[in-house]
N, CA, C and O atoms as a GROMACS GRO file, in nm:
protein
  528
    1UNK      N    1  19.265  18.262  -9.146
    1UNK     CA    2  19.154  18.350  -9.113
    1UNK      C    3  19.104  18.316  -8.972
    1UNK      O    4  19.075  18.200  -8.943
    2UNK      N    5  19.090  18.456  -8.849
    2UNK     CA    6  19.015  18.365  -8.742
    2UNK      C    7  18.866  18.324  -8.757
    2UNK      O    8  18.806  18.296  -8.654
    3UNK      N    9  18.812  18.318  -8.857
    3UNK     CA   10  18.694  18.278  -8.861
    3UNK      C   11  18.678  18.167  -8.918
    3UNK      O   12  18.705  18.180  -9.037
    4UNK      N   13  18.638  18.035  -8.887
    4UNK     CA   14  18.649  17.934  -9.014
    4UNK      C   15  18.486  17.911  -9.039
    4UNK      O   16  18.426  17.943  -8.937
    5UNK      N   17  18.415  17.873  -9.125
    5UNK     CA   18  18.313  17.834  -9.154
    5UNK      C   19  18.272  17.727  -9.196
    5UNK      O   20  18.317  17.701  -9.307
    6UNK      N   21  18.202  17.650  -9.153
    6UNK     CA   22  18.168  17.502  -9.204
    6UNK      C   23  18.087  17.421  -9.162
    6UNK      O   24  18.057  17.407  -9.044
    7UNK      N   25  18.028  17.341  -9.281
    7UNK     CA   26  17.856  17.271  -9.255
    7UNK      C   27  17.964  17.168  -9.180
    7UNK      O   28  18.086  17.158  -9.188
    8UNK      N   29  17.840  17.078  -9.087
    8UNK     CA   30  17.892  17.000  -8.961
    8UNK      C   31  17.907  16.841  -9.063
    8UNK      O   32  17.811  16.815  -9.136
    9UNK      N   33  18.007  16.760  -9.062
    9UNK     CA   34  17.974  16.658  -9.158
    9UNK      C   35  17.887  16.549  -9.076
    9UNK      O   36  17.818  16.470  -9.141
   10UNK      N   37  17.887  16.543  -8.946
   10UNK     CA   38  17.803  16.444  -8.912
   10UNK      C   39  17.657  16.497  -8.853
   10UNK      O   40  17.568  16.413  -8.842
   11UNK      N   41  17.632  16.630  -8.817
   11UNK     CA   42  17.477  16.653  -8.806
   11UNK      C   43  17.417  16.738  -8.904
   11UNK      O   44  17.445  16.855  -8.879
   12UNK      N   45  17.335  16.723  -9.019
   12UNK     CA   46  17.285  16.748  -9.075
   12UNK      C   47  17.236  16.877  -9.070
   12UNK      O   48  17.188  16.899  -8.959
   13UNK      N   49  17.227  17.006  -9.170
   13UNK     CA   50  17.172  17.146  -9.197
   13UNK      C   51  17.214  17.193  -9.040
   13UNK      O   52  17.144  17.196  -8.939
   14UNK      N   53  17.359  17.228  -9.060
   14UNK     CA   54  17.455  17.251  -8.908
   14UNK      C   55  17.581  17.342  -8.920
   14UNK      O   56  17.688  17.286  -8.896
   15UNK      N   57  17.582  17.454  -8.947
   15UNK     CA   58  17.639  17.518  -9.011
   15UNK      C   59  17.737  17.621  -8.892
   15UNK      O   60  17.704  17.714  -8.818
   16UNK      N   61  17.854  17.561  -8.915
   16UNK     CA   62  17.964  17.586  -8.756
   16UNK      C   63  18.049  17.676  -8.769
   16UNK      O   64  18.123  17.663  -8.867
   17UNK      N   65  18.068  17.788  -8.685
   17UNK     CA   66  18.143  17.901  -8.672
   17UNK      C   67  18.289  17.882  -8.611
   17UNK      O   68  18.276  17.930  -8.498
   18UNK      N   69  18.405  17.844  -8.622
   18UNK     CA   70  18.510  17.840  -8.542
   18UNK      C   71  18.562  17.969  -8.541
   18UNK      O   72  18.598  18.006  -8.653
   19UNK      N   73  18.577  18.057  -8.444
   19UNK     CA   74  18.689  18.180  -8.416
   19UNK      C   75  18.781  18.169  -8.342
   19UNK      O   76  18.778  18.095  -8.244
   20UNK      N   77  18.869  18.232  -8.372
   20UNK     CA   78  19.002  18.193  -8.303
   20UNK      C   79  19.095  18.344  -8.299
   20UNK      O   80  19.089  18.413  -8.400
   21UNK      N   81  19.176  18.390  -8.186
   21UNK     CA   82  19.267  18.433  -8.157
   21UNK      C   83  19.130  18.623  -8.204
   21UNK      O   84  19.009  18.639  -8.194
   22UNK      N   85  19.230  18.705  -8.242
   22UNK     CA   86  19.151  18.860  -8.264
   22UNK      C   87  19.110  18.844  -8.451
   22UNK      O   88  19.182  18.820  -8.547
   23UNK      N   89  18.978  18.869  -8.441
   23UNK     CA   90  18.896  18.896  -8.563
   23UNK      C   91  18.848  19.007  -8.595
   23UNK      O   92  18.884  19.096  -8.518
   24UNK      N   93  18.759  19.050  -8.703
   24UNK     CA   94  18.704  19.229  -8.732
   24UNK      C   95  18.554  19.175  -8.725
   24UNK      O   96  18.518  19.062  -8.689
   25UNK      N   97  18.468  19.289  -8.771
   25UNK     CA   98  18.354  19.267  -8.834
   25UNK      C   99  18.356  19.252  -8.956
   25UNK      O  100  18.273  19.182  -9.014
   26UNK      N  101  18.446  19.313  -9.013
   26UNK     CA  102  18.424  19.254  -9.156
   26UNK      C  103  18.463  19.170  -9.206
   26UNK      O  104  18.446  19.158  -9.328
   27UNK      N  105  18.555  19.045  -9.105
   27UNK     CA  106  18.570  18.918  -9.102
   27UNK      C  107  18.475  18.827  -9.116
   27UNK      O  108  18.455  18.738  -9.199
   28UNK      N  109  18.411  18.871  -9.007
   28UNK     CA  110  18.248  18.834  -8.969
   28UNK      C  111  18.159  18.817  -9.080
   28UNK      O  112  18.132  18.708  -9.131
   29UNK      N  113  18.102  18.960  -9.123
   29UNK     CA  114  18.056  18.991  -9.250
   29UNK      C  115  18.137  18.886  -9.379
   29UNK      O  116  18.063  18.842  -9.467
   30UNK      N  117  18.227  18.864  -9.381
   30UNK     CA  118  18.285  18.761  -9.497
   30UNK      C  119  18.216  18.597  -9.410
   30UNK      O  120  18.141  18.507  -9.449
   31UNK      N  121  18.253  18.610  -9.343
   31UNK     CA  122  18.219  18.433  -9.278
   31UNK      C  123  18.089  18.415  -9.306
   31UNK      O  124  18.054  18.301  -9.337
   32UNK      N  125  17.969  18.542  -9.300
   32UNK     CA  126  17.834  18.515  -9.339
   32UNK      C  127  17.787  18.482  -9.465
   32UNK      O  128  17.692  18.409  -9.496
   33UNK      N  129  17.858  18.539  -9.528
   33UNK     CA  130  17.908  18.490  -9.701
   33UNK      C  131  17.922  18.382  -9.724
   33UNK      O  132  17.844  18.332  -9.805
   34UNK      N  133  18.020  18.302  -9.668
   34UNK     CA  134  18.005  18.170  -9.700
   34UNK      C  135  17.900  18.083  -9.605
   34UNK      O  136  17.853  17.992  -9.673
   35UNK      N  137  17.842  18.082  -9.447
   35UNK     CA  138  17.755  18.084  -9.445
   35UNK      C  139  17.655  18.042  -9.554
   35UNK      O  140  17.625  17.929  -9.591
   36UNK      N  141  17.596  18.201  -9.608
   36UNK     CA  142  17.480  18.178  -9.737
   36UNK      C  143  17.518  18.076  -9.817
   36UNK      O  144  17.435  17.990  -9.850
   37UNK      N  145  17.637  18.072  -9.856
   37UNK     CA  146  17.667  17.938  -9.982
   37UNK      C  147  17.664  17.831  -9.947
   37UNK      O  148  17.660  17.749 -10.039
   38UNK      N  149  17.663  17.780  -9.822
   38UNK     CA  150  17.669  17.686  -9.748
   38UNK      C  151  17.523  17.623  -9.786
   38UNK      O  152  17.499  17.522  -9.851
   39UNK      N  153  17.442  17.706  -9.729
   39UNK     CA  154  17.355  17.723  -9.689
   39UNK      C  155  17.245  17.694  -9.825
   39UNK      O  156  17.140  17.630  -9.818
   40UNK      N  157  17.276  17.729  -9.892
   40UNK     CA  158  17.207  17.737 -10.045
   40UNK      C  159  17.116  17.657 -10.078
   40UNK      O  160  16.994  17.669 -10.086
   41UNK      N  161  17.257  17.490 -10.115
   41UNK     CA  162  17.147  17.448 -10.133
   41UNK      C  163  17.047  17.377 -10.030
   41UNK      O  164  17.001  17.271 -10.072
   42UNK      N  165  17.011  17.409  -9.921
   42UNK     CA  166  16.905  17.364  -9.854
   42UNK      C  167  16.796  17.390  -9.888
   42UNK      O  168  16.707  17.329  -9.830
   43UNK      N  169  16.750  17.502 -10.009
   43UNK     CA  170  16.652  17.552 -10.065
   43UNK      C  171  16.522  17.575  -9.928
   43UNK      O  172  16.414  17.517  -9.925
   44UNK      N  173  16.562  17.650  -9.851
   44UNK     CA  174  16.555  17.754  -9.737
   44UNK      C  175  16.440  17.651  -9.653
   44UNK      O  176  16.322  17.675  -9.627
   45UNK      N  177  16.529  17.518  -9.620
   45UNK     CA  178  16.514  17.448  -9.523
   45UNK      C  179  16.582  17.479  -9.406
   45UNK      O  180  16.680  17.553  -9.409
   46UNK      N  181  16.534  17.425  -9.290
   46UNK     CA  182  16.565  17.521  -9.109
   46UNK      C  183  16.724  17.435  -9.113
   46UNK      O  184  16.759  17.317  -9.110
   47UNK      N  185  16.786  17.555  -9.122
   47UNK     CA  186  16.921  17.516  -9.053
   47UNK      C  187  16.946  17.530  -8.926
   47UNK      O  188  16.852  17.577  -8.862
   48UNK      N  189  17.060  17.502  -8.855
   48UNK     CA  190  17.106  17.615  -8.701
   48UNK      C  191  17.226  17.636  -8.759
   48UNK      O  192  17.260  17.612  -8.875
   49UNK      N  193  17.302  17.696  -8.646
   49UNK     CA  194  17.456  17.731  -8.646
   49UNK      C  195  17.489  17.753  -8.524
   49UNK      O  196  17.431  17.820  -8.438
   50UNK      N  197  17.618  17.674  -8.518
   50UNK     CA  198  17.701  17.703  -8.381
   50UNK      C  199  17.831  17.820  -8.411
   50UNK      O  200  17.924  17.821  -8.491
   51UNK      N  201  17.784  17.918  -8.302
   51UNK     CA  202  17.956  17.994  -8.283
   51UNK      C  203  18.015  17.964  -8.154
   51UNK      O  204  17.981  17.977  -8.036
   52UNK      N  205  18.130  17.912  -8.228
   52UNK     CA  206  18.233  17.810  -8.155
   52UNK      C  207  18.360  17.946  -8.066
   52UNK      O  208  18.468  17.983  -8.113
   53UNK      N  209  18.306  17.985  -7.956
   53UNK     CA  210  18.396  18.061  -7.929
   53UNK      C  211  18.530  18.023  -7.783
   53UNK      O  212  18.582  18.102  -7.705
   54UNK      N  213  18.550  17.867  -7.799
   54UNK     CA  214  18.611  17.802  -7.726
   54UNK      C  215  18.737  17.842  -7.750
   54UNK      O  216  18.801  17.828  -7.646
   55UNK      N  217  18.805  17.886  -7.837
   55UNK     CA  218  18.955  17.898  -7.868
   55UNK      C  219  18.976  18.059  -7.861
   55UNK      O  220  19.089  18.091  -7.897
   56UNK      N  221  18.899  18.159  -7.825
   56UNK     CA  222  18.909  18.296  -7.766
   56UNK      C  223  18.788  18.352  -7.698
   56UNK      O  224  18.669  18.319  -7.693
   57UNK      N  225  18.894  18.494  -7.622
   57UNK     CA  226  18.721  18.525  -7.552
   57UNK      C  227  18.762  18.695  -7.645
   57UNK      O  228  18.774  18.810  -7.602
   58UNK      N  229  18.772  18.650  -7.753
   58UNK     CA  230  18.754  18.861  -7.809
   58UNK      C  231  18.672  18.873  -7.928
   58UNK      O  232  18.674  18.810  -8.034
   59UNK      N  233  18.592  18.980  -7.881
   59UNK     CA  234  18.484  19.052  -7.930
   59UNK      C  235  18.555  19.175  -7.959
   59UNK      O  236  18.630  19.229  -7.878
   60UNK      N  237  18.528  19.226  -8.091
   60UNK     CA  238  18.604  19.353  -8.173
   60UNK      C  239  18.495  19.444  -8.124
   60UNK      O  240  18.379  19.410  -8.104
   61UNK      N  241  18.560  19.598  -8.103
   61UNK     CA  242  18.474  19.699  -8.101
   61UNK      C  243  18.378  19.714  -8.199
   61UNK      O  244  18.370  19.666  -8.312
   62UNK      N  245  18.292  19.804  -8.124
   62UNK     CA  246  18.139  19.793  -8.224
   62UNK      C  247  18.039  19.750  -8.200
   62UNK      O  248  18.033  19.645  -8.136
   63UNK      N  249  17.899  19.830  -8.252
   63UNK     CA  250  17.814  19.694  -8.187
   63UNK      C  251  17.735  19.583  -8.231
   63UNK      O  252  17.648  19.563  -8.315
   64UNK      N  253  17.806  19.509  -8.128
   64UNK     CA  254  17.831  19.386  -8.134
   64UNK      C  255  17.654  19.345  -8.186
   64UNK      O  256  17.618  19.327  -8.302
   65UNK      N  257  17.572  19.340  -8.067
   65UNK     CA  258  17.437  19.348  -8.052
   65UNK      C  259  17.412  19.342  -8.226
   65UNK      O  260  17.391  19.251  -8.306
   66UNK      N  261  17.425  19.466  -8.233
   66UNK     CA  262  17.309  19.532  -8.402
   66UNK      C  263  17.402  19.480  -8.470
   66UNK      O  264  17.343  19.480  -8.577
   67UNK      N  265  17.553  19.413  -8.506
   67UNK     CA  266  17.596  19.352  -8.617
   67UNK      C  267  17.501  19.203  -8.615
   67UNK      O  268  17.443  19.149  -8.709
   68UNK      N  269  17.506  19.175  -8.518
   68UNK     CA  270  17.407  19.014  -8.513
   68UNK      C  271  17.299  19.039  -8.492
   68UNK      O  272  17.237  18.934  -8.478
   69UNK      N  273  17.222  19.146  -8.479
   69UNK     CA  274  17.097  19.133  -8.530
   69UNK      C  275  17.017  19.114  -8.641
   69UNK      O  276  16.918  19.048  -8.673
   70UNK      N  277  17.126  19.230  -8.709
   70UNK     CA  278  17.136  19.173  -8.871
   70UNK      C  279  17.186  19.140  -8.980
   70UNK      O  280  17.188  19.199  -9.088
   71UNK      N  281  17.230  19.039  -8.947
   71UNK     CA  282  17.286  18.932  -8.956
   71UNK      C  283  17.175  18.816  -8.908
   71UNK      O  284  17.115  18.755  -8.996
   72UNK      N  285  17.161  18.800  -8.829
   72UNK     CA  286  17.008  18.712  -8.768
   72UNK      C  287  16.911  18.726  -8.881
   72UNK      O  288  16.880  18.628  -8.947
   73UNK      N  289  16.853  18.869  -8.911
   73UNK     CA  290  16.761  18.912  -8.978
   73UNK      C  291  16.769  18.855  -9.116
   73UNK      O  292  16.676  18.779  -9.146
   74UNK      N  293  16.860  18.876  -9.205
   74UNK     CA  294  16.911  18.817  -9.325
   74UNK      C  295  16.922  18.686  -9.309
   74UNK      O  296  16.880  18.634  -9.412
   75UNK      N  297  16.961  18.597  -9.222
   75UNK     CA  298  16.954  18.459  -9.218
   75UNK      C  299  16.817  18.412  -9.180
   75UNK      O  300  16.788  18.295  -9.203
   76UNK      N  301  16.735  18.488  -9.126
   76UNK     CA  302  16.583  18.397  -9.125
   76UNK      C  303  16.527  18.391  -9.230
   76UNK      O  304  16.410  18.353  -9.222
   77UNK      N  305  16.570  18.418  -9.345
   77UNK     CA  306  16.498  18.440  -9.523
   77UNK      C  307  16.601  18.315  -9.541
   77UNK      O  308  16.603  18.277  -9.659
   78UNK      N  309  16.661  18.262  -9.480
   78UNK     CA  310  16.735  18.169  -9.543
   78UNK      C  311  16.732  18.006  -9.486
   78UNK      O  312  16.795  17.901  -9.499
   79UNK      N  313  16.595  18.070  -9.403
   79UNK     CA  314  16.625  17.908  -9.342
   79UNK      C  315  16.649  17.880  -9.221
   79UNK      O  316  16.627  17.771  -9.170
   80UNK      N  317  16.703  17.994  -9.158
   80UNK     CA  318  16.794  17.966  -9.030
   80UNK      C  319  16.713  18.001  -8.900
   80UNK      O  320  16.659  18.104  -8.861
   81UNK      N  321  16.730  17.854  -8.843
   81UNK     CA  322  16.621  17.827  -8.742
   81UNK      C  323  16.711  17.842  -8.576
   81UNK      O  324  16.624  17.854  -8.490
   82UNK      N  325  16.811  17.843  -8.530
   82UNK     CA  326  16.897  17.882  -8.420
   82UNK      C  327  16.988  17.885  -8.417
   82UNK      O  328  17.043  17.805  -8.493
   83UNK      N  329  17.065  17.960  -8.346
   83UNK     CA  330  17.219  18.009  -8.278
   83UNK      C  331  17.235  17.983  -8.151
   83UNK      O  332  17.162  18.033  -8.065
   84UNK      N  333  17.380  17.860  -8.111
   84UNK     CA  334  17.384  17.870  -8.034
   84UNK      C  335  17.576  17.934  -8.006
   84UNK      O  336  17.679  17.890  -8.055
   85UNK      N  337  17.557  18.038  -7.919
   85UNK     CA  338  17.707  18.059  -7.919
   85UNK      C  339  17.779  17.939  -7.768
   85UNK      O  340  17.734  17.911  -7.657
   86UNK      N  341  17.860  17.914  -7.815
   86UNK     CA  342  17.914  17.773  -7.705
   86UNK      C  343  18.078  17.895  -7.664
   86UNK      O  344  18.172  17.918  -7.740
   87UNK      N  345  18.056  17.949  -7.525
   87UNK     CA  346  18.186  18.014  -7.498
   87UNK      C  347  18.215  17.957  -7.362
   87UNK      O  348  18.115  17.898  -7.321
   88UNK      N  349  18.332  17.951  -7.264
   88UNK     CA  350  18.329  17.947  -7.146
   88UNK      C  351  18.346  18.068  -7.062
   88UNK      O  352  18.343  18.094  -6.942
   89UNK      N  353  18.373  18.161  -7.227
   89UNK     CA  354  18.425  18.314  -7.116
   89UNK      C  355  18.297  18.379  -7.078
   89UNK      O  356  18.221  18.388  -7.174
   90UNK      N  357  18.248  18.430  -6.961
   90UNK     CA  358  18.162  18.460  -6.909
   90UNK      C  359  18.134  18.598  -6.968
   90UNK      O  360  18.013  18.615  -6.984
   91UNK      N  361  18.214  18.710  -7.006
   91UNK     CA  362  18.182  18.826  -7.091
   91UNK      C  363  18.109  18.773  -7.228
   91UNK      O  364  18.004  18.828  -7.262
   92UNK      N  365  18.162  18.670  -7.302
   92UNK     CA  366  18.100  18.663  -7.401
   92UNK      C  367  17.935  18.610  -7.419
   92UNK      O  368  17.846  18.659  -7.489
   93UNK      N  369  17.934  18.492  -7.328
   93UNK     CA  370  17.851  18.462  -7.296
   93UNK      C  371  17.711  18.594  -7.233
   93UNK      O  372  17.588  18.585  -7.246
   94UNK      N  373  17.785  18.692  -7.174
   94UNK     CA  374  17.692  18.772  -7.136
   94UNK      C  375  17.616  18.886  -7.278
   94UNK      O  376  17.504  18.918  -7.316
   95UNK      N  377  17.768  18.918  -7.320
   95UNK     CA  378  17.717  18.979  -7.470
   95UNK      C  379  17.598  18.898  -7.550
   95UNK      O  380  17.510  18.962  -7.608
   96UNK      N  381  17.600  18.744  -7.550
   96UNK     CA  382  17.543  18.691  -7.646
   96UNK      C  383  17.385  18.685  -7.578
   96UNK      O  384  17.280  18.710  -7.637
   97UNK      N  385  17.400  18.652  -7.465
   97UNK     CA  386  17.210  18.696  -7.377
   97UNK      C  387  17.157  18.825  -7.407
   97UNK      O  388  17.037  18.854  -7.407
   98UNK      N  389  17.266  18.910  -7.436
   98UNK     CA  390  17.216  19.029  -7.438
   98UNK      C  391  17.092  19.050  -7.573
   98UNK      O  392  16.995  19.123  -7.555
   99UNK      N  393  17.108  18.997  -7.669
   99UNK     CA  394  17.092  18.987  -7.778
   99UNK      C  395  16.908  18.969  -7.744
   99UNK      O  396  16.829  19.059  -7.773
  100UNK      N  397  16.876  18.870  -7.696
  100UNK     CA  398  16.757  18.834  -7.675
  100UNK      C  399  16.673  18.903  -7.579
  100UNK      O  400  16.553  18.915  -7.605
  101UNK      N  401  16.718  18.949  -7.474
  101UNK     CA  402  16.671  19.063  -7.392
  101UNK      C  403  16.635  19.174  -7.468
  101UNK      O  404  16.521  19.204  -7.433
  102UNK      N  405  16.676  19.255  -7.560
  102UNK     CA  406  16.696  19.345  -7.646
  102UNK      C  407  16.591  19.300  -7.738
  102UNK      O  408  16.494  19.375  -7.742
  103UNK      N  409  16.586  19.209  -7.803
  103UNK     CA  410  16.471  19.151  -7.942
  103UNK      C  411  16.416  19.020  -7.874
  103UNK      O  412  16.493  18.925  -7.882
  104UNK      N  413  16.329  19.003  -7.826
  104UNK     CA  414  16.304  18.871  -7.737
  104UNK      C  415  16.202  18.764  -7.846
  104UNK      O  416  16.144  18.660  -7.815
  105UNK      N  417  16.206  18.834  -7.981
  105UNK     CA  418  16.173  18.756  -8.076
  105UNK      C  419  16.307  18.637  -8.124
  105UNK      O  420  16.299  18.563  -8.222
  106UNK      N  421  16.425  18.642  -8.030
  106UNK     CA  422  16.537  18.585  -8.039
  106UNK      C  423  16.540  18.492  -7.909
  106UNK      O  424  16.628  18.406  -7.910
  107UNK      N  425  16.469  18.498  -7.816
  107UNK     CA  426  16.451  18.433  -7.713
  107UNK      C  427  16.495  18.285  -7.665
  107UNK      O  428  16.555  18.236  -7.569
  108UNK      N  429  16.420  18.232  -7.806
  108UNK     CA  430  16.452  18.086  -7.776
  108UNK      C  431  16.526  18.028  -7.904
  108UNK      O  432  16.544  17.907  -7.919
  109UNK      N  433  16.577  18.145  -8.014
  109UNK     CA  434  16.646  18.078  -8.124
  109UNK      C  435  16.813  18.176  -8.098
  109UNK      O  436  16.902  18.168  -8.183
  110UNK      N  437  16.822  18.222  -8.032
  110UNK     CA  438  16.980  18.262  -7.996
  110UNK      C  439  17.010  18.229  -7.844
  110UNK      O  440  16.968  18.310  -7.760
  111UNK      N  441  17.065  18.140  -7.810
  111UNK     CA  442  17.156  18.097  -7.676
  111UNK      C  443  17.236  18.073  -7.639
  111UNK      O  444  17.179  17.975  -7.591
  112UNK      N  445  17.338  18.061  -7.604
  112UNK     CA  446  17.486  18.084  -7.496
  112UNK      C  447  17.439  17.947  -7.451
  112UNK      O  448  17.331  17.899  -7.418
  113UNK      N  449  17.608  17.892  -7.466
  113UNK     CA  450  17.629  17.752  -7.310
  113UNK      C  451  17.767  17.758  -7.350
  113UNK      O  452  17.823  17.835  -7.428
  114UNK      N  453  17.830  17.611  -7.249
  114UNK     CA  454  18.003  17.636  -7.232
  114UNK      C  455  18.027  17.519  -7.319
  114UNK      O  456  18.147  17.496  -7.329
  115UNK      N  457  17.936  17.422  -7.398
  115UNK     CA  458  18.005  17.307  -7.428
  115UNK      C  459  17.947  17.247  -7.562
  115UNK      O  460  17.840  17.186  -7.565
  116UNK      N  461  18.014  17.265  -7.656
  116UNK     CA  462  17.947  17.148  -7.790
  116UNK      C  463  17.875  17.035  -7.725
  116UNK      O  464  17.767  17.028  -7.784
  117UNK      N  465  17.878  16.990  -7.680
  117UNK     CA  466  17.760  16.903  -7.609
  117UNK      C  467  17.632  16.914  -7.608
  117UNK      O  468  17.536  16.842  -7.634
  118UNK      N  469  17.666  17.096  -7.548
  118UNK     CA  470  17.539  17.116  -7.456
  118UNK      C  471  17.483  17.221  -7.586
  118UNK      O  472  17.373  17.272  -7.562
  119UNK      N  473  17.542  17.255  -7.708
  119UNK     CA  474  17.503  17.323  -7.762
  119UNK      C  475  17.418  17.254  -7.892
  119UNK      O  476  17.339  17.316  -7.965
  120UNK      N  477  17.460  17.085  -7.903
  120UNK     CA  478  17.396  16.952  -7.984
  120UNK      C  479  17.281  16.968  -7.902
  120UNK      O  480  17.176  17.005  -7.955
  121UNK      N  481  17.286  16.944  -7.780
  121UNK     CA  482  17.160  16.920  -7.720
  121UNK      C  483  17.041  17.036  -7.736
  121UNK      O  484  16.920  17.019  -7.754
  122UNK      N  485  17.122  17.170  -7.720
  122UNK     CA  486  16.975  17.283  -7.758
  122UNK      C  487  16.936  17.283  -7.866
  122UNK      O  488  16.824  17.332  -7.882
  123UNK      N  489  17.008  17.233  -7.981
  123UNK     CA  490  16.976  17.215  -8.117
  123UNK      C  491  16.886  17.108  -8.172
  123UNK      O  492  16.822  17.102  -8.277
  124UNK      N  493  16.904  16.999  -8.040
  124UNK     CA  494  16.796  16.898  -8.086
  124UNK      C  495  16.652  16.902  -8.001
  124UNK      O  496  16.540  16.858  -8.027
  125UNK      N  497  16.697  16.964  -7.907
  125UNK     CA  498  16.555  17.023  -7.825
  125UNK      C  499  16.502  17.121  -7.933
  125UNK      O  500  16.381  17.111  -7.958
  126UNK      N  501  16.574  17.216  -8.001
  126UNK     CA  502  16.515  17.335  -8.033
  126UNK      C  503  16.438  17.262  -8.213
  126UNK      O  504  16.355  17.306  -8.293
  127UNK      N  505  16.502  17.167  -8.208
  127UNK     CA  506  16.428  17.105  -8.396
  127UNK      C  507  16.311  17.025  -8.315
  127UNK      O  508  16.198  17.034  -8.362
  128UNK      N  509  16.327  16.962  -8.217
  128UNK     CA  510  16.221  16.829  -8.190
  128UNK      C  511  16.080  16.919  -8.169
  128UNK      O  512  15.964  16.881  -8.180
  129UNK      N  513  16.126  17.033  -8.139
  129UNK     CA  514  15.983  17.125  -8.084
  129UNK      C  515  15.967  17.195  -8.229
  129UNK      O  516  15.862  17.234  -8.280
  130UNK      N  517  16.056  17.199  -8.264
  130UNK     CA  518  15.978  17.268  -8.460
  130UNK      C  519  15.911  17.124  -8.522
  130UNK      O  520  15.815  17.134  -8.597
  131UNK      N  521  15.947  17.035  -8.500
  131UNK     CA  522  15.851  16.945  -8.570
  131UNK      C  523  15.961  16.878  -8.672
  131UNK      O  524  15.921  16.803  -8.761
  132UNK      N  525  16.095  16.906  -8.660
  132UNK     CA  526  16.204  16.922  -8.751
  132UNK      C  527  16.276  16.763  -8.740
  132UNK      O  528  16.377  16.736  -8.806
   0.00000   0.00000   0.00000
């Protein structure tokens, strides 16, 4: 499947997107699925999630925007406290800003960078300021 899904085993309520090579939306839509189960039992304690888009730069027709919006929307009943998408391809990266410009109630819990590194680090900036 190019989508893999999976809680992070060494950082805690971390719930990681790997995509790889050409995917659908209703790939997508399945990966959020497990997501939720993932997710469960946290009994709708603040998670994040990384989408790991280091191993492709393709985005399926459609829009993109309003599939992750809600998608966003359904995951804040669940707990889910940020997204960071980690790409180096500069289209994707631009799609994923777009998101917050558009709903700027997404502002500081959906963000773009080029590096798992740098995407640990917005995640621990973004809990230390929830109180998390």
């Amino acid at each position: 499947m190019p989508i893999d899904v999976q809680s992070n085993p060494t950082l805690p309520n971390l719930v990681h997107y790997t995509f790889t090579g050409r995917w659908t939306w209703d790939e997508f839509f399945q990966a959020v699925k497990v997501e939720a189960c993932l997710v469960r039992p946290l009994n709708g304690a603040r998670y994040d999630v990384i989408g790991d888009f280091l191993q492709t730069s393709y985005l399926p027709n459609g829009s993109s925007v309003g599939n992750v919006y809600r998608v966003l929307m359904q995951a804040k009943t669940r707990g889910w406290g940020s997204t960071i998408v980690v790409t180096p391809h500069l289209f994707i990266r631009m799609m994923a800003q777009t998101l917050p410009k558009l709903h700027p109630d997404f502002r500081t819990t959906f963000l773009a960078c080029d590096t798992l590194e740098k995407a640990y680090a917005l995640i621990a900036q973004s809990r230390e300021a929830a109180g998390v």
